[in-house]
N, C-alpha and C positions, 0 to 999 in steps of 0.2 A: 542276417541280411546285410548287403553290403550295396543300400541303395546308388550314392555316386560313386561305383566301382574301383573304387579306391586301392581296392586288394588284386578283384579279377573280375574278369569282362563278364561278372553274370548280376544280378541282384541277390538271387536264393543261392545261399551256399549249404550250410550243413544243413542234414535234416535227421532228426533224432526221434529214437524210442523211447516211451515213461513206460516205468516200469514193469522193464521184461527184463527175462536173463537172459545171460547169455550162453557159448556153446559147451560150458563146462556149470551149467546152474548159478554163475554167481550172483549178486541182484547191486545195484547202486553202479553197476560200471558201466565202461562207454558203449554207446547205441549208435547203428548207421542204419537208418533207411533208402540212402540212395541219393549221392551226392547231387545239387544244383537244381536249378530253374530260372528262368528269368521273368521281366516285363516286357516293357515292348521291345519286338526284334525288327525292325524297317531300314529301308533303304534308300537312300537320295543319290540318283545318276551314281551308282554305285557306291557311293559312302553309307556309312552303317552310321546311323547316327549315334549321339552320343549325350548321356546324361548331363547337367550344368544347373547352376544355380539351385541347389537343392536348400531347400529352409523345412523343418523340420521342427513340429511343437509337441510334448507330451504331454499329454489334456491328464493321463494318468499311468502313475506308476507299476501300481502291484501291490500284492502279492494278489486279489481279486480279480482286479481284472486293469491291461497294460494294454493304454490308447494313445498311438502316436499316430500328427499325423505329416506327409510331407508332401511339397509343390515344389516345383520345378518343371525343366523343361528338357524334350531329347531334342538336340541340334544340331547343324552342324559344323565341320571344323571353323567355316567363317562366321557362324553363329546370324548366317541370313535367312536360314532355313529352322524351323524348328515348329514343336507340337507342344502345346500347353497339358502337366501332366499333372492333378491332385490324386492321391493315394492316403488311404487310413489303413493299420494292420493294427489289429487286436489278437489279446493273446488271454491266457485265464486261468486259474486255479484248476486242476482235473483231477480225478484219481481213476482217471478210464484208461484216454489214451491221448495223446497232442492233438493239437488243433490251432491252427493261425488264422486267423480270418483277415481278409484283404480285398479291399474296395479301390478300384482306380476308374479313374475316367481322364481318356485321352480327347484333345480339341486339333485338330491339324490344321495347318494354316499354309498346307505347299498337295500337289499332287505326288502320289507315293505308285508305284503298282505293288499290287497287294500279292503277285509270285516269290515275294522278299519280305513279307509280314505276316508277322504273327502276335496277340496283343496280351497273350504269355503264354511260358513254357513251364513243364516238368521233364525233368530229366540233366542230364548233364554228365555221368557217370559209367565209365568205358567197362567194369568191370560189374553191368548192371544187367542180369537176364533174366527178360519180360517173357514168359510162355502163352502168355494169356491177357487178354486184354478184356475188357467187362463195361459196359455202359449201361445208361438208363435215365429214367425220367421218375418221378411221383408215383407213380403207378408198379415201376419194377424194372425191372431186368428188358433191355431191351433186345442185346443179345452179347454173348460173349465169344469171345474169338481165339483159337489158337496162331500164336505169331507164325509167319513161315521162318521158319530157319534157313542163316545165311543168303539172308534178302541183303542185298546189293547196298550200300553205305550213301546215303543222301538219295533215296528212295521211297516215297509213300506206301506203308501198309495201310495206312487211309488218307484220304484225300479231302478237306474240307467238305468234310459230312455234317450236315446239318442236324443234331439232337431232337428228335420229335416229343411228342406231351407237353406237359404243362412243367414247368419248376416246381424242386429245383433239381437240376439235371445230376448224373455222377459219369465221374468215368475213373477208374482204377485198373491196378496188374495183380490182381491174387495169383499166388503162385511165383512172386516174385525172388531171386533170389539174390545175393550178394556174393560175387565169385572173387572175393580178395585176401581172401588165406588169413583173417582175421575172426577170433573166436569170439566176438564184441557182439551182444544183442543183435538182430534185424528181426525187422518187419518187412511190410510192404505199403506202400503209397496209394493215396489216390485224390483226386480232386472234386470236390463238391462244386458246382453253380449253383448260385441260389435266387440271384438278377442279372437281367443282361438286355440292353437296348443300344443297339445302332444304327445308325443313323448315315446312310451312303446314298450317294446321289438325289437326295429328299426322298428317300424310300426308308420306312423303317422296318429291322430285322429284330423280332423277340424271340427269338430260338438261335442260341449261339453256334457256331459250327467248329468242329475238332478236327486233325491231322493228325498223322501217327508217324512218325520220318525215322527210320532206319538207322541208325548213328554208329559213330565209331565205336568200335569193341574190342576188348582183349580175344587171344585167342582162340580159350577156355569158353566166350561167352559166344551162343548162337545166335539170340534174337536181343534185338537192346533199342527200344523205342523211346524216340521222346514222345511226350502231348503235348500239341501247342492247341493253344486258343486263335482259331484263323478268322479272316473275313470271309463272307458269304459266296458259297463258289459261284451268283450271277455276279459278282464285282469284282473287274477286270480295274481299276482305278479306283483309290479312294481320293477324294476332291478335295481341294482348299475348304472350311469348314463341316466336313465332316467330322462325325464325332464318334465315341464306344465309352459306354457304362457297365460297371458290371462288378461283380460282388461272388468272390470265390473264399472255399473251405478247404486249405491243405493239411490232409490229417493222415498219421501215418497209424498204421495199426501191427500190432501182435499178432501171427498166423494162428496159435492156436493158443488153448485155455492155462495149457502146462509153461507156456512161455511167461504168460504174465503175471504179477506176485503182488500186483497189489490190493484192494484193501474192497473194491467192489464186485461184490456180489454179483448182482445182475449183469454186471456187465460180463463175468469168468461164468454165468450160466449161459450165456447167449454163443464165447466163444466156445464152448463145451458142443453148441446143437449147432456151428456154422465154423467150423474151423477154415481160416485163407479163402475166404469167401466174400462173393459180390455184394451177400447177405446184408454184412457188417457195415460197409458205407453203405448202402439203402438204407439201412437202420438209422447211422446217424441223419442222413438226409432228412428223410420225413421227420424223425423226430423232433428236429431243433427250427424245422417249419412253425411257428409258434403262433397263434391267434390269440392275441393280448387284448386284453378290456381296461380301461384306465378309469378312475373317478380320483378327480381332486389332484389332476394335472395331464401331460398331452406326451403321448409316448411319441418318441421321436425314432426307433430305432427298434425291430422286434427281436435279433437275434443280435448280439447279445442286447438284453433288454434294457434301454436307457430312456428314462424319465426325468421330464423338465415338470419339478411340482409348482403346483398351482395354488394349493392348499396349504395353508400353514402346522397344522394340527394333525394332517391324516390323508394319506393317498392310498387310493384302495385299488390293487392288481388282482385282474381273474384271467386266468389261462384257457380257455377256450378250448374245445374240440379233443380233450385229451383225450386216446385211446386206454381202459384198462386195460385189453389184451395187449397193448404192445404198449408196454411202461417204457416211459423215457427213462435210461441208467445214466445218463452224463449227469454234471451238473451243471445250472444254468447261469451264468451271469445277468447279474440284476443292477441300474445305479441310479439311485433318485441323483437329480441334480436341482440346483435352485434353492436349497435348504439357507435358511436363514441361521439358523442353530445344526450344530454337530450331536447335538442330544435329542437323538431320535430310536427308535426300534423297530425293530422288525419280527412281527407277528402272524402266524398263519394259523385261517379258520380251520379248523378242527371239522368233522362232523356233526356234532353234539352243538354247535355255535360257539361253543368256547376259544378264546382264543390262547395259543401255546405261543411264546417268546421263542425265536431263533436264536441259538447260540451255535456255533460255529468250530468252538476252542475245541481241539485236538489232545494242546499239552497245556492250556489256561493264556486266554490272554492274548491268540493268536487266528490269525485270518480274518480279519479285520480291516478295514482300508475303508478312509477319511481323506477326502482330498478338499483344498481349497483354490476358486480361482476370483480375484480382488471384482469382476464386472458380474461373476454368477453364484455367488459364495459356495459353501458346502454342500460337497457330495459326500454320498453312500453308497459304495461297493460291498454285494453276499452274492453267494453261490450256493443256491438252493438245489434240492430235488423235487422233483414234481409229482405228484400225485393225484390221479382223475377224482379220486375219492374227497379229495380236499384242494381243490385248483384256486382258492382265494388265498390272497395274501392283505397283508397290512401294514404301511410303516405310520408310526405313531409315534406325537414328538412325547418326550418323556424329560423327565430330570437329571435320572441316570446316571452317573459321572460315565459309566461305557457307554 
């Protein structure tokens, strides 16, 4: 990401594959899924406003789980006009497939018309052909669409369409391909919503609504769409304090099972029965929809799961609602925060009541992630898998030198 565009006029720049190969089998080399994306895209009396004053904190590193977060403000050039912008992106350990997760909420403080906004984008990438485009809500597939070929350049194949159902919504391009004479991994794209509230003319909208805009392309390339995240097609104006919240999942995936090489199971049997399929973000959608139960502290945050404890001795997590027919295959980030001591463990209930220690290590000694911060002392980052059979967990302070 390249939040104050420092490099080039977008925020989202590269977007990469884990562990796929590429067009000659190799595995560990470079990955494209489909260059750029942005935040917000707006307009003031024709200026395009512009990012300033970005302050940026990293609450946490990694290798677990990577929480940064930044404020600032888009402006314009005489910096009279401008929208109050906070943003968090998280990022995690995986052996499935990438995932960013990214939280913003915009405040405006001038009238904008919203024919020149959009409060983010995917896309960005001239040598990018979309055949198919696929949405949906909780429930499924709402419908999928094939692109028209050589639709006209700064053109709607959708027009601030409103997503129906409940959260959290998907929209993705299976069947996407990469037309740039490069034998390097691809995948394909898509975006998960998982919140979203705004707030225009004292009217509030809980169902976000999407565009689909026609973009520049190579020659080679027939259909080549962005997705923007638009305002609501009754709002012709958004006003001096109006506002937008909202909580997206950029994850890119592996068309089929022989692409990818890495190390989960569930997840190369799922691409085995859904190969370049709408399937596969439906799947992670609902799945990482999570119903957390806390004792012995007060969850702050359900995906990724972040806990301020209470208890000094023992916080007790149950996951709620888990499907056995549809196991969740990711893994999930977890972080007590609040700990007084770094000598704690992490323990999940068994069937039998017995409890089994977590351990993590790979190659001994590793995936582990300890963070300190001087006003909330020690946290604990794990990346667990889930199980309906055993949906309790436990951290427990301990002596431990680990």
């Amino acid at each position: 990401m390249d939040v104050d565009m420092g490099c080039v006029p977008r925020v989202i720049t590269d977007t990469r594959m884990l562990f796929t190969r590429d067009a000659v089998g190799k595995m560990w080399g470079w990955s494209d899924a489909g260059w750029g994306g942005d935040w917000l895209d707006t307009y003031h009396n024709d200026e395009k406003m512009k990012p300033y004053g970005w302050k940026t904190v990293y609450e946490s590193h990694g290798p677990c789980l990577t929480d940064y977060k930044s404020d600032g403000w888009y402006m314009t050039n005489d910096m009279k006009i401008g929208i109050d912008v906070s943003s968090c992106v998280r990022s995690f350990r995986s052996d499935d497939h990438t995932r960013t997760l990214i939280s913003l909420s915009y405040l405006f403080h001038s009238d904008f018309e919203t024919s020149r906004c959009s409060f983010f984008s995917m896309g960005g990438a001239g040598d990018l052909y979309t055949p198919f485009v696929a949405y949906g809500c909780r429930d499924g597939l709402t419908e999928e669409l094939r692109v028209d070929e050589d639709l006209e350049i700064n053109t709607y194949f959708v027009e601030r369409l409103e997503l129906k159902g409940s959260p959290p919504w998907f929209v993705g391009f299976p069947g996407q391909e990469l037309l740039d004479g490069k034998s390097w991994a691809k995948g394909f794209r898509a975006l998960i919503i998982r919140k979203y509230l705004g707030i225009f003319n004292n009217k509030q909208y809980t169902n976000p609504s999407i565009s689909l805009l026609s973009v520049n392309r190579t020659e080679q390339v027939k259909a080549n769409l962005n997705l923007l995240l638009s305002p609501p097609s009754d709002v012709e104006m958004i006003r001096h304090g109006d506002s937008v919240i909202f909580e997206v999942e950029w994850i890119t995936l592996p068309k089929k099972a022989a692409d990818y090489y890495g190390p989960n199971e569930a997840f190369r049997s799922h691409l085995l029965q859904h190969p370049n399929s709408w399937r596969t973000i439906h799947q992670e959608a609902i799945q990482n929809d999570l119903q957390v139960g806390v004792s012995g502290g007060v969850l702050k945050c359900n995906y990724p799961v972040i806990i301020q404890a209470t208890d000094e001795s023992c916080v007790e997590v149950t996951f709620e609602e888990l499907i056995a027919e549809n196991p969740n295959y990711s893994r999930v980030p977890i972080r007590f925060e609040g700990l007084r001591s770094r000598k704690f463990a992490l323990y999940q209930m068994m069937q039998n009541g017995d409890e089994q220690r977590f351990s993590p290590e790979v190659h001994g000694n590793d995936y582990w992630q300890t963070d300190y911060e001087v006003n909330n002392g020690y946290s604990l980052s794990f990346n667990i898998t889930l199980d309906a059979s055993k949906p309790k967990w436990l951290l427990r302070k301990c002596e431990d030198k680990k």
